[in-house]
C-alpha positions, -999 to +999 in steps of 0.1 A: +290-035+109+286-056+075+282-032+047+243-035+025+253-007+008+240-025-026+203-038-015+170-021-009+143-036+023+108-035+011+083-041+043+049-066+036+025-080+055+036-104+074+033-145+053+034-124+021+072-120+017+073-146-009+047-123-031+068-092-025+097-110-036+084-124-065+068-084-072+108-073-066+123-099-086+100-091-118+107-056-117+145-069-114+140-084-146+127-059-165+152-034-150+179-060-160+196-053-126+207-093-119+195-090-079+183-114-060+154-117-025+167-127+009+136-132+031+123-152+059+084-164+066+065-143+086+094-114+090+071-087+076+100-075+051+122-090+018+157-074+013+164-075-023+205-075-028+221-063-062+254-068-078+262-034-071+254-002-059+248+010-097+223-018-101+210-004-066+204+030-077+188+018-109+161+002-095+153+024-070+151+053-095+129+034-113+103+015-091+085+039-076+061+023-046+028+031-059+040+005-089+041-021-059+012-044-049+027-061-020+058-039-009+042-011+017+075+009+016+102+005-004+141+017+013+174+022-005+193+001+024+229+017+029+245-004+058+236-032+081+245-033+116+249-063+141+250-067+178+239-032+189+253-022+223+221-021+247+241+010+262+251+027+236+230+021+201+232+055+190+273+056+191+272+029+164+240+040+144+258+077+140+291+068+123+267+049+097+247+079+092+276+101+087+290+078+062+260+086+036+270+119+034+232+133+037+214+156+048+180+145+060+141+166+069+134+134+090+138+105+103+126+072+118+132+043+137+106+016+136+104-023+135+086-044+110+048-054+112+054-089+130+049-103+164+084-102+175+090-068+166+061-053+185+075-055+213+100-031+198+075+002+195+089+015+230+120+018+221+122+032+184+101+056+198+125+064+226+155+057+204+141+078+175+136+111+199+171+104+208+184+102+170+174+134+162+184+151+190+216+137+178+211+145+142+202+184+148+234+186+167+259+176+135+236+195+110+224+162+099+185+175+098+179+199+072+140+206+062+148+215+029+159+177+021+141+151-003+154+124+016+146+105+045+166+086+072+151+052+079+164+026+108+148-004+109+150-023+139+147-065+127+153-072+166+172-052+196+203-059+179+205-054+146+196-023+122+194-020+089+201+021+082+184+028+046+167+057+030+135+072+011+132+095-012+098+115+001+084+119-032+082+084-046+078+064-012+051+061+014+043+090+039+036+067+067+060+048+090+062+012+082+040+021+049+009+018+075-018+047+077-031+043+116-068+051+108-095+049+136-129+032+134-153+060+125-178+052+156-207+056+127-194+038+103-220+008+101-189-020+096-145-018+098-143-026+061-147+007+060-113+011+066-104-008+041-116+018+014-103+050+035-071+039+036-073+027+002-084+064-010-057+076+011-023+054-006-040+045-041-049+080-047-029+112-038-040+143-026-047+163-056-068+132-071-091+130-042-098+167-044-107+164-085-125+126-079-137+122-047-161+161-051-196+161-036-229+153-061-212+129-074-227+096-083-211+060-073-222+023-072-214-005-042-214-042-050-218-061-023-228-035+001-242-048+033-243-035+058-226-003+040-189-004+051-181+010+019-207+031+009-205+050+042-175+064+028-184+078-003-217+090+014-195+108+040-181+127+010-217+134-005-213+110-027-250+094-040-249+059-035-269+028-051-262-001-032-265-035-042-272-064-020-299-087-012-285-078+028-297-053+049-282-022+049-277+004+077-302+024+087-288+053+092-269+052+055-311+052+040-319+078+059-289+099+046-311+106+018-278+096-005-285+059-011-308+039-026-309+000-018-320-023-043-320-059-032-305-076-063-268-099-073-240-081-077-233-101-104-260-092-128-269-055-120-261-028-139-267+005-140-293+024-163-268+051-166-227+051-160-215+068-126-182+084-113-175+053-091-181+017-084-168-001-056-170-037-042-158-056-021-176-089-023-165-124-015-159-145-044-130-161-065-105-131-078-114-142-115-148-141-108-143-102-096-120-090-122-143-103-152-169-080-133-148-052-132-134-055-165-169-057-178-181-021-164-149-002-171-147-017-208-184-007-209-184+032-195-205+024-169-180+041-144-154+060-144-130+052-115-133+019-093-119+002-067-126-036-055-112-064-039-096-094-053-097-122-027-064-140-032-061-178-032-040-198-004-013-205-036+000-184-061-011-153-049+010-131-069+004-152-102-032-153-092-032-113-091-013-109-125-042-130-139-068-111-128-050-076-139-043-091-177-082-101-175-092-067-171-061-051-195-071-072-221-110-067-222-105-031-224-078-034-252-107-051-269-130-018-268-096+000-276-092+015-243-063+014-219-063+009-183-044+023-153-040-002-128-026+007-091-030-020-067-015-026-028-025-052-004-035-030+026-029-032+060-066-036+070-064-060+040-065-100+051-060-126+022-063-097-007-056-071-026-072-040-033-069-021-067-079+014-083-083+011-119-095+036-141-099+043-182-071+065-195 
């Protein structure tokens, strides 16, 4: 067992460990906690190592992982183990359990999102029903607990044991939401925007901005991915695109289609939402963006930034100080939450409101 006592993991999507790293290391700086990223292509995580484990607990007090774009879970890492016995995993993992001195309401053993570790899922499912069987018999499991146990299996051998604080981290194993294709739903972007309602917004906010009557906007909407989702909420729609839209989404009797560029409509009065998720440079987006939430036309949108093959994360701070700054010209402010999503490809997706 090597001790990692002093690092946090942060799981990505797979190629993207250089952006999360760059994302750690400029929180590290502001933080002024002198770490440093240890990450390999295509692993699906970044371990971020600190001086200390004071540094350690700094940080993780203060980056909570709705701040992240890239990171999909965020883990305070407390020991790293090598060369786990096929026969007996469990008889090493508990020792480093016990040594945190914890109690925990849950916890879970799961691999990284990359090809290798796949073929993993059988047995942290089978080793996890084992753990806390294990864990209810020393009192480790307590419900009343803000914490939870995290093992994260890199291969069949080695296991990084870590832990979450339930509040600030991601309610989903691996920091993925497994969503199903609504069979009605007229294209699969439309998981793109449920699971981006579900992690960029929590559960009171959907309840206050997500309320039937409602009025929202969709750039870009053919065939109506997008809109199907607010219009499953009673949400009314107008949907822009010269494309054909779904059938079924007209006769809702929620949307109205108007054939025109996303790029030059706008609306004759502002709405609750705007949406849009159309392909063109990230700039080219933002600039839109920034131009209906600096004008009122809406009150709460969500969009797409199609990130280049290079300097993704510089690209992405760009793009955010584009918008920042044309609302600081109408003396506004903006909140900003952004996270590349699992059903997300080469982007990000980002909430962004007036405040």
């Amino acid at each position: 067992m090597s001790a990692a006592g002093r690092s946090v993991l942060a799981y990505c999507r797979p190629g993207f460990e250089s952006e999360c790293a760059q994302e750690l290391a400029a929180r590290d700086a502001e933080l002024a906690t002198a770490g440093f990223a240890r990450s390999q292509r295509d692993s699906g995580f970044v371990e971020f190592v600190f001086p200390d484990t004071d540094a350690q607990a700094r940080f993780v007090d203060s980056v909570h992982w709705r701040d992240l774009s890239f990171a999909r879970q965020l883990l305070r890492v407390s020991a790293r183990i090598e060369g786990l016995p096929r026969e007996d995993r469990l008889g090493v993992l508990m020792p480093a359990i016990r040594a945190t001195g914890r109690r925990y309401r849950d916890a879970w053993i799961e691999a990284p999102d990359n090809d290798a570790a796949r073929e993993l899922a059988g047995l942290c499912r089978s080793l996890n029903n084992a753990l806390i069987a294990a864990m209810k018999r020393e009192a480790l499991i307590d419900p009343q607990s803000p914490w939870r146990l995290h093992v994260c299996l890199s291969d069949a051998q080695t296991a990084w044991v870590a832990e979450a604080a339930i509040a600030t981290t991601s309610a989903w194993p691996g920091g993925i939401p497994r969503l199903r294709f609504p069979s009605a739903a007229p294209s699969r972007s439309t998981l793109k925007l449920e699971e981006a309602l579900l992690t960029l917004l929590d559960a009171d906010e959907r309840e206050r901005w997500l309320k039937p009557g409602m009025s929202g906007v969709d750039l870009g909407a053919a065939p109506g991915g997008w809109t199907w989702q607010l219009v499953r909420r009673s949400i009314s729609v107008i949907a822009v695109d010269n494309g054909p839209m779904d059938p079924g989404l007209i006769d809702s009797g929620l949307v109205t289609h108007l054939r025109e560029d996303g790029f030059r409509y706008r609306p004759s009065n502002p709405v609750d939402w705007l949406v849009c998720d159309m392909v063109e440079q990230p700039r080219k987006v933002a600039a839109r963006m920034a131009e209906w939430l600096a004008g009122g036309w809406c009150r709460f949108a969500i969009f797409n930034l199609k990130l280049p093959m290079k300097k993704r994360y510089d690209e992405v701070r760009l793009c955010r100080n584009l918008v920042e700054e044309a609302v600081a010209d109408v003396g506004k402010r903006i909140e900003w939450r952004a996270r590349q999503l699992y059903h997300d490809r080469e982007e990000i997706t980002v909430f962004a409101r007036i405040r």
